[in-house]
C-alpha positions as CSV (number, residue, x, y, z in Angstrom):
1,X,5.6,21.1,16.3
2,X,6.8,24.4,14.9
3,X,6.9,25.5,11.2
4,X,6.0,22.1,10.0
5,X,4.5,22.2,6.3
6,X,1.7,25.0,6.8
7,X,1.7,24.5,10.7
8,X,2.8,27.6,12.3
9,X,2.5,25.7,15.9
10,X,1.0,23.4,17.1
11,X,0.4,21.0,20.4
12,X,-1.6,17.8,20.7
13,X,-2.0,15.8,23.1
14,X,-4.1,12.5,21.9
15,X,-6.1,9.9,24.4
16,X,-4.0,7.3,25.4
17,X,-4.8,3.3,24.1
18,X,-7.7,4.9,22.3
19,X,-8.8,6.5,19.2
20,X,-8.7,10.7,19.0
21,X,-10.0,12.1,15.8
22,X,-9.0,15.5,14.0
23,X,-12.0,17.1,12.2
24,X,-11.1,20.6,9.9
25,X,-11.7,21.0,6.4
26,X,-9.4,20.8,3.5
27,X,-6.2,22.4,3.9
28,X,-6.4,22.9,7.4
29,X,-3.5,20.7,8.5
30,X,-4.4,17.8,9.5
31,X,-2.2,15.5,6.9
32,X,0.6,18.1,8.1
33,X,-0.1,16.6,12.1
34,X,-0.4,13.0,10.9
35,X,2.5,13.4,8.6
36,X,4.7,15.2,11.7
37,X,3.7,12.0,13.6
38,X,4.5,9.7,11.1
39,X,7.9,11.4,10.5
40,X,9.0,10.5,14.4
41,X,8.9,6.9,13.2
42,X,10.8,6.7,10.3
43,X,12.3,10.3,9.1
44,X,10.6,9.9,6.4
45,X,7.5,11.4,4.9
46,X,4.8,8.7,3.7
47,X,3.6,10.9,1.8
48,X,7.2,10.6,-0.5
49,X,7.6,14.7,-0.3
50,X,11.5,15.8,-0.4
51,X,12.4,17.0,3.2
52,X,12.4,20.8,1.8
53,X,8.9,20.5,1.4
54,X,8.2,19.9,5.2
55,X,9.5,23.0,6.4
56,X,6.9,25.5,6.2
57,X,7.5,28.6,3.5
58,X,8.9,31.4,4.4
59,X,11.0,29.6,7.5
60,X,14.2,28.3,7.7
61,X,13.8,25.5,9.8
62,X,10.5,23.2,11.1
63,X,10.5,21.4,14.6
64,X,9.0,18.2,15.9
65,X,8.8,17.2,19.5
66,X,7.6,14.0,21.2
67,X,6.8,12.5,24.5
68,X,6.3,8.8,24.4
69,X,5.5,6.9,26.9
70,X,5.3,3.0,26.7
71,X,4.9,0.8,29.9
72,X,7.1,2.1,32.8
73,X,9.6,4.2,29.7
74,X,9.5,7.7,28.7
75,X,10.7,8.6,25.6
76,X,12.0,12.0,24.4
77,X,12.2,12.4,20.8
78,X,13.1,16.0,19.1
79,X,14.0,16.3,15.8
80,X,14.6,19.6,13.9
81,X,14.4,19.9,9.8
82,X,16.9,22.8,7.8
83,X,16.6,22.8,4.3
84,X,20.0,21.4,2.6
85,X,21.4,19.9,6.2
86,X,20.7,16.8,8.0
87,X,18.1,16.3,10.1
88,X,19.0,16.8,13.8
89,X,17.7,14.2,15.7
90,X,17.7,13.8,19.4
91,X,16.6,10.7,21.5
92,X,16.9,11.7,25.6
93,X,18.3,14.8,24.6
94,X,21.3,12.2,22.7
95,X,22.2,12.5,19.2
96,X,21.5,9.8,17.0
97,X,22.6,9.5,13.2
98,X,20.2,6.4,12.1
99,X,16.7,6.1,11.8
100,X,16.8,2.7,13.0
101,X,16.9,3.8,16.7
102,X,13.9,5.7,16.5
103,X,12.1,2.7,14.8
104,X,13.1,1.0,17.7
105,X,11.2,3.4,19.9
106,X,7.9,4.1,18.2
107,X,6.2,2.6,15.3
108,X,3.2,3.9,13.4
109,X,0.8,1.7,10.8
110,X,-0.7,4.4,8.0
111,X,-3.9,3.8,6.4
112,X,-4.3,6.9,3.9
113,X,-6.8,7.1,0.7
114,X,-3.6,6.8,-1.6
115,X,-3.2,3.4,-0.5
116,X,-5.1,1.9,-3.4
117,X,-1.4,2.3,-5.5
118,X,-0.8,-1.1,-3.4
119,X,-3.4,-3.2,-5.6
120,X,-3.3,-0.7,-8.8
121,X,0.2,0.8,-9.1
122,X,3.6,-0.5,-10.4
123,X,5.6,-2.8,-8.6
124,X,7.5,-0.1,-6.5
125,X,5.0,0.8,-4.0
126,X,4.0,-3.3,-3.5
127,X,8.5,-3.6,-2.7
128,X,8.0,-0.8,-0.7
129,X,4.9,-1.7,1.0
130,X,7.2,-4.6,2.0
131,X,10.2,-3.5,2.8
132,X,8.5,-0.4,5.5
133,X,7.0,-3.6,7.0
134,X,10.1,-5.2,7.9
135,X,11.7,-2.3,8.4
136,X,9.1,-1.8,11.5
137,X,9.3,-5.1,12.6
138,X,12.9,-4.8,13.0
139,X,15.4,-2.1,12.8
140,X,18.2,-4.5,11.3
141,X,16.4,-4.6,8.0
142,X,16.6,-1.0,7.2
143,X,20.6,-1.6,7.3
144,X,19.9,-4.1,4.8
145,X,17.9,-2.6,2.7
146,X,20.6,0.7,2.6
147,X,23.1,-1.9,1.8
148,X,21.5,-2.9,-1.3
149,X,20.9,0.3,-2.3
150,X,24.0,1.3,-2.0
151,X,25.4,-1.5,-3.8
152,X,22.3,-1.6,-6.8
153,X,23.8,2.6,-7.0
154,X,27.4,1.6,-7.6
155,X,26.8,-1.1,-9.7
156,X,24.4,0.8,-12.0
157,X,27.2,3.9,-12.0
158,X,29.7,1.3,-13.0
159,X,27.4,-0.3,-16.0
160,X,26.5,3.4,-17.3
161,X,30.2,4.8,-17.4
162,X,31.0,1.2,-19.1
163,X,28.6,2.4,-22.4
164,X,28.5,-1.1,-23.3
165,X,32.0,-1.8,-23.4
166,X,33.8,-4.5,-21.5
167,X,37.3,-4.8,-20.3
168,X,39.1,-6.4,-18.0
169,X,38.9,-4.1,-15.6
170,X,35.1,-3.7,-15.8
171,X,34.5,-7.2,-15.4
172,X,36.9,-7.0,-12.3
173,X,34.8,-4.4,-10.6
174,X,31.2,-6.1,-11.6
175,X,32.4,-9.3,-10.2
176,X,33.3,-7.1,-7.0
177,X,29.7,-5.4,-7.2
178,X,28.0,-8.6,-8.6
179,X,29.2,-10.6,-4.9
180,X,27.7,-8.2,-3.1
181,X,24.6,-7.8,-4.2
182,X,24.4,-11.3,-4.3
183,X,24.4,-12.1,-0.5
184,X,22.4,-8.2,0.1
185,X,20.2,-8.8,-2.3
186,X,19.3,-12.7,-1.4
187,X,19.5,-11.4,2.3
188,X,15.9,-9.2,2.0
189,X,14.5,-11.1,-0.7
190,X,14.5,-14.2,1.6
191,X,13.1,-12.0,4.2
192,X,10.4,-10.9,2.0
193,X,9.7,-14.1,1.3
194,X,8.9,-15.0,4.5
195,X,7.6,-12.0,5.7
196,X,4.7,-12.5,2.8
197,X,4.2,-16.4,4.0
198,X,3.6,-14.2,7.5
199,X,1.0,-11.4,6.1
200,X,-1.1,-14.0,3.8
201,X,-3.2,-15.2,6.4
202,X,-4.1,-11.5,7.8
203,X,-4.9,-9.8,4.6
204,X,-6.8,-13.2,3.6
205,X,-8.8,-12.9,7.1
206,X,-9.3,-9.0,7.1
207,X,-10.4,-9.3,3.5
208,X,-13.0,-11.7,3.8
209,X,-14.1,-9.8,7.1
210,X,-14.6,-6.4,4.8
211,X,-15.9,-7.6,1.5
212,X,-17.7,-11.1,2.7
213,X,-16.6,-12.3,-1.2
214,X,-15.8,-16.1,-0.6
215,X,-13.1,-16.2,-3.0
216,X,-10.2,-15.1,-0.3
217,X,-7.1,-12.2,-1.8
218,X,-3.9,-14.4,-2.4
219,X,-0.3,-13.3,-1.6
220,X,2.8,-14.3,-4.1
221,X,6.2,-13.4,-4.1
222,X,7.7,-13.3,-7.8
223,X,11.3,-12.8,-8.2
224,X,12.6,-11.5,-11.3
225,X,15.0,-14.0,-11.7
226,X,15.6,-18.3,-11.4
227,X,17.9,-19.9,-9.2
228,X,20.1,-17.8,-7.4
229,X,21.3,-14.3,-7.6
230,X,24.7,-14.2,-8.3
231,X,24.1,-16.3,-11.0
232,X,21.2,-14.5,-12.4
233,X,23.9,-11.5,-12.4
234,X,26.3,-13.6,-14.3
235,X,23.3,-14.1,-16.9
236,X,22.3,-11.1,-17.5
237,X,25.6,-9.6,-17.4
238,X,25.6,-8.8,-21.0
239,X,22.1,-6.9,-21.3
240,X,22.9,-5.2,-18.2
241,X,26.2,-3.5,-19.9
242,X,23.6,-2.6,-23.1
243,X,21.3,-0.8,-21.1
244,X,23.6,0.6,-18.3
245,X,21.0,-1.0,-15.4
246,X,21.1,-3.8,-13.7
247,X,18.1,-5.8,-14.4
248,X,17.9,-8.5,-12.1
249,X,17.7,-8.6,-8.5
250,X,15.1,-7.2,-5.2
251,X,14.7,-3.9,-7.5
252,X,12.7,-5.7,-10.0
253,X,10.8,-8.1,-8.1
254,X,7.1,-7.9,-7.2
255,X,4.3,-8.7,-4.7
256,X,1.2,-10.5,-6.6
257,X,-2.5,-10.3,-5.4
258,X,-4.4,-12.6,-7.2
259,X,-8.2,-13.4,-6.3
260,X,-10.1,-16.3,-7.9
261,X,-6.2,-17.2,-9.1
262,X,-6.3,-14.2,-11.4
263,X,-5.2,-10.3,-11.0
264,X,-6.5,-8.2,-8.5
265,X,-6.3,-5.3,-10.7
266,X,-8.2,-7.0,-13.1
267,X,-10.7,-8.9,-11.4
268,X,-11.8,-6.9,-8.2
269,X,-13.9,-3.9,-8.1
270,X,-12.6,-0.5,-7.4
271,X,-14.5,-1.2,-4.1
272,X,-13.4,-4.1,-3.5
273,X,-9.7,-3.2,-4.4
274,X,-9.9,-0.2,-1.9
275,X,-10.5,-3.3,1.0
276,X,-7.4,-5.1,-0.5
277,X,-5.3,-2.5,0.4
278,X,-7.4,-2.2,4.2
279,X,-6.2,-5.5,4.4
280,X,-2.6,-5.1,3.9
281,X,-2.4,-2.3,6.0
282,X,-4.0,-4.0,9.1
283,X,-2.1,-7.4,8.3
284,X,0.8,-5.3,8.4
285,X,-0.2,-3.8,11.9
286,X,-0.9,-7.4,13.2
287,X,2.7,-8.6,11.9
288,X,4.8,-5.9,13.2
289,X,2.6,-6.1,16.9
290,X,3.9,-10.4,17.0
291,X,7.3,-9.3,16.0
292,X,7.9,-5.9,18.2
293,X,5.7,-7.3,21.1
294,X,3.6,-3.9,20.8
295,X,1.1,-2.3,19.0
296,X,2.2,0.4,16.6
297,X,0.1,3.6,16.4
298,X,-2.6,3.8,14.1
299,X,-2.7,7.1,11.6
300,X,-5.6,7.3,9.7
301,X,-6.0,10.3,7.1
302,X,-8.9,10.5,6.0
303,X,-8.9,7.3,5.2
304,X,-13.0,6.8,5.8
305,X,-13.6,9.4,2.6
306,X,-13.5,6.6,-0.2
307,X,-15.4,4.2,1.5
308,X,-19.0,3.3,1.3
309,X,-20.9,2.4,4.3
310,X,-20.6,-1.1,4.7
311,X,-17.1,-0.5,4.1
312,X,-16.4,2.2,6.7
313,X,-18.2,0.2,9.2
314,X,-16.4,-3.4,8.1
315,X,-13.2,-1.3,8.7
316,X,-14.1,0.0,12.0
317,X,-14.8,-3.5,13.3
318,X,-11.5,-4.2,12.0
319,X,-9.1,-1.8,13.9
320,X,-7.1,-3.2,16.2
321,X,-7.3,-2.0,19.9
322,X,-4.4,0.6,20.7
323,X,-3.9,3.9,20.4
324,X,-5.2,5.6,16.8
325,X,-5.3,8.7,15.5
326,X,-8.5,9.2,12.7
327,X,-8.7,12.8,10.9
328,X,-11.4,13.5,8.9
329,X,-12.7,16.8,6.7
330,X,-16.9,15.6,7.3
331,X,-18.6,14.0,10.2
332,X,-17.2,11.0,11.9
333,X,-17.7,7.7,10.6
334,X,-20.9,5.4,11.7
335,X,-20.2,3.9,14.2
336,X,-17.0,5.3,15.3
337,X,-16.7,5.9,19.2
338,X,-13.5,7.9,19.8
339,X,-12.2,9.0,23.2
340,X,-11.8,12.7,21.6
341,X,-12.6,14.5,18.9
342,X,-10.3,18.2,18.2
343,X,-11.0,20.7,15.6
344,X,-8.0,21.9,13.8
345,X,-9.1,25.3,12.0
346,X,-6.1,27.7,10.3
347,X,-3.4,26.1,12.8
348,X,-5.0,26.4,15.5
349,X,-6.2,23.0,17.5
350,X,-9.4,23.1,20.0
């Protein structure tokens, strides 16, 4: 990589089917490498920073270049990042336009300490948490998520320029909108669905695994609205127009974890909610290794720093087999065993 957030440059080469870890202090770059990796996957950077903020100051464009290799394939991915343009993305030395066929090439699973927004945070990051997981299983649900997107934008546009008022002709274009997000919308909620009814018995497993509590952590799906969505739409078709937003629909639904049958933000420890959201990250992993028919890559940042003992070594004997990358600003975890371990110290990797 080259001029990548406050990488100058940078090459890495990390032990293959095994775990590598990064040691270097704060500031040193090691989010920047995990974050480079991470961004081969999905164009997208998990930590939610705008794309100008990946290209390292002072330069006008970053780099990112990757050899894959899985079974007999080798894989060639180069991407380059320029401020106010599209990224240029090239698979084989072949252009490609969507992020989809680079999810269909490489997947990574992210355990970071800012994961604990899953158990304490709004409802976004829970949708989110959901939708990244389909999204790796299968390319075809990004599409569908864009779509509804796209349409919830429109539809929203429409109901703000409308300032309350009806007419024929907005009614004409909300019915247009309102179809739409009707079969998008029920399209990825009913994949949600079942894509929770999937990941309930992983996080319930990995969960009792890290915290030994014998009341198990419960996944629910809550829609925001009865019956279906088009006529949910039709419902609330007057409250939307008061408040310019649409107010039903995938955009306003949640994920519940519930333990004991009641909150998880109000009933676990801070402890205990930190292996909550363990356990959704490596139910995830397991999920989108059945569907893909291979193991993503494992980036952990830092994500030992929060945890106790018993809870670093509970997550340890949870990781998956397959190739990880760990970085970490003190001394390795208890019980960790990697195949590696680089220093990364002002850019430079040894």
């Amino acid at each position: 990589m080259r001029d990548f957030r406050n990488l100058d440059q940078l090459q890495f080469s990390p032990s293959r089917g095994a775990m590598t870890v990064v040691v270097g202090e704060n500031g040193s770059g090691k989010t920047s490498l995990i974050e480079a990796i991470g961004y081969l996957s999905t164009l997208r950077s998990f930590r939610g920073s705008p794309r100008e903020a990946l290209v390292r100051r002072g330069s006008d464009q970053a780099w990112i270049r990757a050899e894959l290799a899985d079974g007999t394939r080798r894989i060639t991915v180069e991407i380059e990042l320029t401020p106010g343009r599209r990224d240029r993305v090239l698979l084989n030395r072949q252009r490609v336009t969507r992020s989809e066929d680079l999810l269909d090439v490489f997947q990574v699973t992210v355990f970071t300490p800012d994961d604990l927004v899953l158990v304490k945070g709004a409802p976004e990051y829970r949708r989110d948490y959901l939708d990244e997981v389909l999204e790796a299983s299968s390319s075809r649900f990004g599409v569908l998520r864009r779509n509804v997107e796209r349409v919830l934008r429109q539809r929203n546009t429409l109901l703000r320029q409308a300032n309350g008022r009806t007419s024929s002709e907005v009614i004409a274009t909300l019915e247009v909108w309102d179809r739409q997000l009707a079969a998008a919308g029920e399209a990825l909620v009913t994949a949600r669905e079942a894509l929770v009814t999937e990941l309930a018995p992983h996080v319930a497993a990995a969960f009792r695994r890290l915290t030994r509590l014998p009341d198990p952590l419960e996944l629910s799906y809550r829609r925001s609205y009865d019956g279906t969505l088009g006529e949910a739409l039709v419902a609330a078709r007057d409250e939307d127009l008061r408040r310019g937003v649409t107010t039903m629909g995938p955009q306003r639904d949640d994920l519940f974890l519930a333990s004991a049958a009641l909150d998880a933000r109000s009933r676990l420890s801070q402890g205990q909610q930190r292996a909550a959201t363990l356990a959704l990250r490596l139910a995830a992993h397991e999920v989108v290794t059945e569907r893909r028919g291979n193991r993503p890559v494992l980036l952990l940042d830092d994500a030992f720093s929060e945890l106790d003992d018993a809870a670093t070594a509970g997550l340890l004997g949870e990781l998956p087999d397959g190739q990880a990358i760990l970085t970490t600003a003190g001394a390795l975890p208890v019980g960790s065993h990697p195949a590696s371990v680089r220093r990364l110290a002002s850019g430079v990797l040894t």
